[in-house]
C-alpha positions in Angstrom: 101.3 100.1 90.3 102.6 100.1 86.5 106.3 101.6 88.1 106.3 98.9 90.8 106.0 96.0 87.9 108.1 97.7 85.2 111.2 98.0 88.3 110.3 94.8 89.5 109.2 91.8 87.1 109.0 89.4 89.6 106.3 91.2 90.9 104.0 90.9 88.0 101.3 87.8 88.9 100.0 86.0 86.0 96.7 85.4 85.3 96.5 81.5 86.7 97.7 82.5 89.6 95.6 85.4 89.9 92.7 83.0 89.2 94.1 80.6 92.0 93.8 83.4 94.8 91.2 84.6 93.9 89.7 81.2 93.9 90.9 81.1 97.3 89.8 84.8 98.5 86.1 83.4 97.9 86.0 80.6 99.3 87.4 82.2 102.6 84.9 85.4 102.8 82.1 84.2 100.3 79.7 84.2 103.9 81.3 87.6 105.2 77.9 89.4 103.8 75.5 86.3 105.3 75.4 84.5 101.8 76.8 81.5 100.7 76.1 82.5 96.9 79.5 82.6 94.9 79.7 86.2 95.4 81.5 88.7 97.9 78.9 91.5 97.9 80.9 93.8 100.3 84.4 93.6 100.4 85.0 96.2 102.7 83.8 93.9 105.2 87.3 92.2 104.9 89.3 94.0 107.3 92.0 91.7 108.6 92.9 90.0 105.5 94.6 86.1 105.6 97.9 86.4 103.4 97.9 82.6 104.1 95.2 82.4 101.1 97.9 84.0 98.6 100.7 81.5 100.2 98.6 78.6 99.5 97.4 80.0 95.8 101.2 79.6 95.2 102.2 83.6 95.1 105.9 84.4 95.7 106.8 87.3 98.6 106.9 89.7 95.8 103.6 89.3 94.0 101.9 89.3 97.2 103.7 93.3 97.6 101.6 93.5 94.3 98.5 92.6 95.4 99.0 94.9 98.7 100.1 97.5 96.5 97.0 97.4 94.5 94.4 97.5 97.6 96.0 99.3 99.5 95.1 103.0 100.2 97.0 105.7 98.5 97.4 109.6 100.0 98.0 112.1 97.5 99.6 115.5 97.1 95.8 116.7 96.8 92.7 118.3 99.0 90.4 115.3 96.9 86.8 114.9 97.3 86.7 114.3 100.4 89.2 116.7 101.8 92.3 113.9 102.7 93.5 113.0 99.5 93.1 109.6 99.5 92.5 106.9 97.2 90.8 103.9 99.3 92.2 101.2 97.1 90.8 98.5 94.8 88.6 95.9 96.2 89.7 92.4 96.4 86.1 90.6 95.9 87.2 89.0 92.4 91.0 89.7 91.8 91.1 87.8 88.5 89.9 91.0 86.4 92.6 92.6 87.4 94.8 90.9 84.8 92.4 92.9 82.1 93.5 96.4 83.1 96.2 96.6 85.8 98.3 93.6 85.5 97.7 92.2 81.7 98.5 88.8 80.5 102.1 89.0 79.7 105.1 89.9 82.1 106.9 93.2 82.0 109.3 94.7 80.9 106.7 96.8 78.9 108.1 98.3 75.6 107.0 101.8 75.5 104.2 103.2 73.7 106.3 105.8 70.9 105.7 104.5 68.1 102.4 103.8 67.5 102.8 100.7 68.6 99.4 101.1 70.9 97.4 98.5 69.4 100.4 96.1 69.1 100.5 96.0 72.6 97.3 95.7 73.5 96.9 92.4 71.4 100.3 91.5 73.1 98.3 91.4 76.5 100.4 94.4 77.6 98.0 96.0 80.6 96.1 99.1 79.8 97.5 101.1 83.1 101.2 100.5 81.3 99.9 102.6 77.7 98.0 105.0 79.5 100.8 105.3 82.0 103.0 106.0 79.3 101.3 107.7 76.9 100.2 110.8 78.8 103.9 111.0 80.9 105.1 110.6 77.2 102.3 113.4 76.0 103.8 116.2 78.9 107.4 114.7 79.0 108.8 113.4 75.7 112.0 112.0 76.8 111.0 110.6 79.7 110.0 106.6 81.2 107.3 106.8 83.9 108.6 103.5 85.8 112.0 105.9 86.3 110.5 108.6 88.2 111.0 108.3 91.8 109.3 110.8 93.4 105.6 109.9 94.0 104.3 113.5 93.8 106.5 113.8 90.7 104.5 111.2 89.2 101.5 112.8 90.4 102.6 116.3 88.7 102.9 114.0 85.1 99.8 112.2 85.6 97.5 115.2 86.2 98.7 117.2 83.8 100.8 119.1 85.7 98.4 119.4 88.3 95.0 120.7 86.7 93.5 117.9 86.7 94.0 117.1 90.1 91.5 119.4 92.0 93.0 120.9 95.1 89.4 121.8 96.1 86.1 120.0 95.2 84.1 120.5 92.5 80.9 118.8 93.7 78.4 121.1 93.9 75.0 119.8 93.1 72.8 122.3 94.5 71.0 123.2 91.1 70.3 119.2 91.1 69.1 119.3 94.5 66.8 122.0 93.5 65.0 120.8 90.0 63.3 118.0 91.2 65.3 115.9 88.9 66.6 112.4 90.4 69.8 110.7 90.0 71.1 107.4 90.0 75.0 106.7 90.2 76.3 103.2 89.7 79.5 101.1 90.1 80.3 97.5 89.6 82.0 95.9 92.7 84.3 94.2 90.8 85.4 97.1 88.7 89.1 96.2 88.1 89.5 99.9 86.3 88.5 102.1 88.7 87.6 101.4 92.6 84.1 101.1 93.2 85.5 102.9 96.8 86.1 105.7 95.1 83.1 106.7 93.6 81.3 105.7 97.0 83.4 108.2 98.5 82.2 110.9 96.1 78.5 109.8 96.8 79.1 110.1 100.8 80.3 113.6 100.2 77.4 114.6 97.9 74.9 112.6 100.6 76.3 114.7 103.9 76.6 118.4 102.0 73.2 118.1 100.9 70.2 117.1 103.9 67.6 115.3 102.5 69.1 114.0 99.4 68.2 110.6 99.7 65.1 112.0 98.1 66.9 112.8 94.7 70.0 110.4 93.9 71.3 107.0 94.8 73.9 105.0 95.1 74.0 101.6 94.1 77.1 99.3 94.3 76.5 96.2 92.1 78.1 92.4 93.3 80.2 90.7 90.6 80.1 93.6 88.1 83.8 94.1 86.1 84.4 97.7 84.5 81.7 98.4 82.0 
């Protein structure tokens, strides 16, 4: 997502007009869950998605590839939790958080982060998914910018550390859990413009179908209008 905006500024959407569609998303699919209240409580109900709401909320051809980018569903170079590698995407319930983490406030290009120039840009509005981006390709590749890498599972390599902290198998085993008596809860804000509240559902699924009967020790609870944190 970083890569797309730092190759392509026009792509970068500003906050307003992140504001404006996202103004627009809720007013189109605020009954999809049977409640007129203000709030999209399961995006995953949208499944056919009107790109007319983004036209009329004033975003260009190539910010809208941004915001299809960013929900869209990503296969990786990777066995995954769930066995297909996937990352389902971030929902699209409130879109205007996404300028705190994976847009920021102020256009690319991004200056890098060598330097120690972290906190600099972090006042500057520069998005956090640009330093962190940088900073670990930076940490296992010195020389080199991650918006120049052009192969995906290249970027992939850099990003999980060369691969071991990618899991090609899945480390989710809970049986001692399952077996203590102890009880879990696992929560995620909806609106988590960080990290998809899709993905840690997926987790949960897996950990619900390995283990029979373990709606009697953990839950899942996915929490309406929530941002990251």
């Amino acid at each position: 997502i970083a890569a797309h905006m730092q190759n392509k500024p026009e792509s970068w959407i500003p906050p307003e007009a992140l504001k404006r569609a996202s103004a627009g998303i809720l007013a189109a699919y605020d009954d999809i869950d049977g409640a007129m209240d203000g709030t999209i409580h399961n995006p995953a109900d949208i499944t056919n998605f009107d790109h007319s709401i983004l036209r009329k909320a004033e975003l260009t051809a190539a910010q809208i590839e941004t915001f299809d980018l960013i929900r869209q569903t990503t296969k990786f170079p990777s066995g995954g939790t769930r066995g297909d590698g996937t990352h389902p995407g971030w929902p699209i319930s409130d879109i205007s958080g996404w300028s705190r983490f994976l847009i920021g406030t102020t256009p690319p290009p991004w200056p890098a982060t060598k330097g120690g120039a972290t906190a600099d840009l972090l006042k500057a509005g520069v998005p956090f998914i640009h330093i962190m981006s940088d900073t670990k390709t930076r940490s296992m590749e010195p020389t080199l910018d991650y918006w120049k890498i052009t192969s995906f599972a290249e970027s992939v390599r850099i990003s999980s550390r060369g691969g071991t902290a990618m899991p090609f198998t899945d480390p989710r085993d809970y049986s001692a859990l399952a077996a203590s008596g102890s009880k879990m809860i696992l929560w995620h804000g909806i609106d988590d413009e960080s990290m998809s509240y899709l993905e840690s559902l997926q987790g949960y699924e897996v950990l619900r179908d390995r283990f029979p009967g373990s709606e009697g020790w953990v839950r899942y609870v996915a929490i309406p209008g929530l941002w990251h944190c």
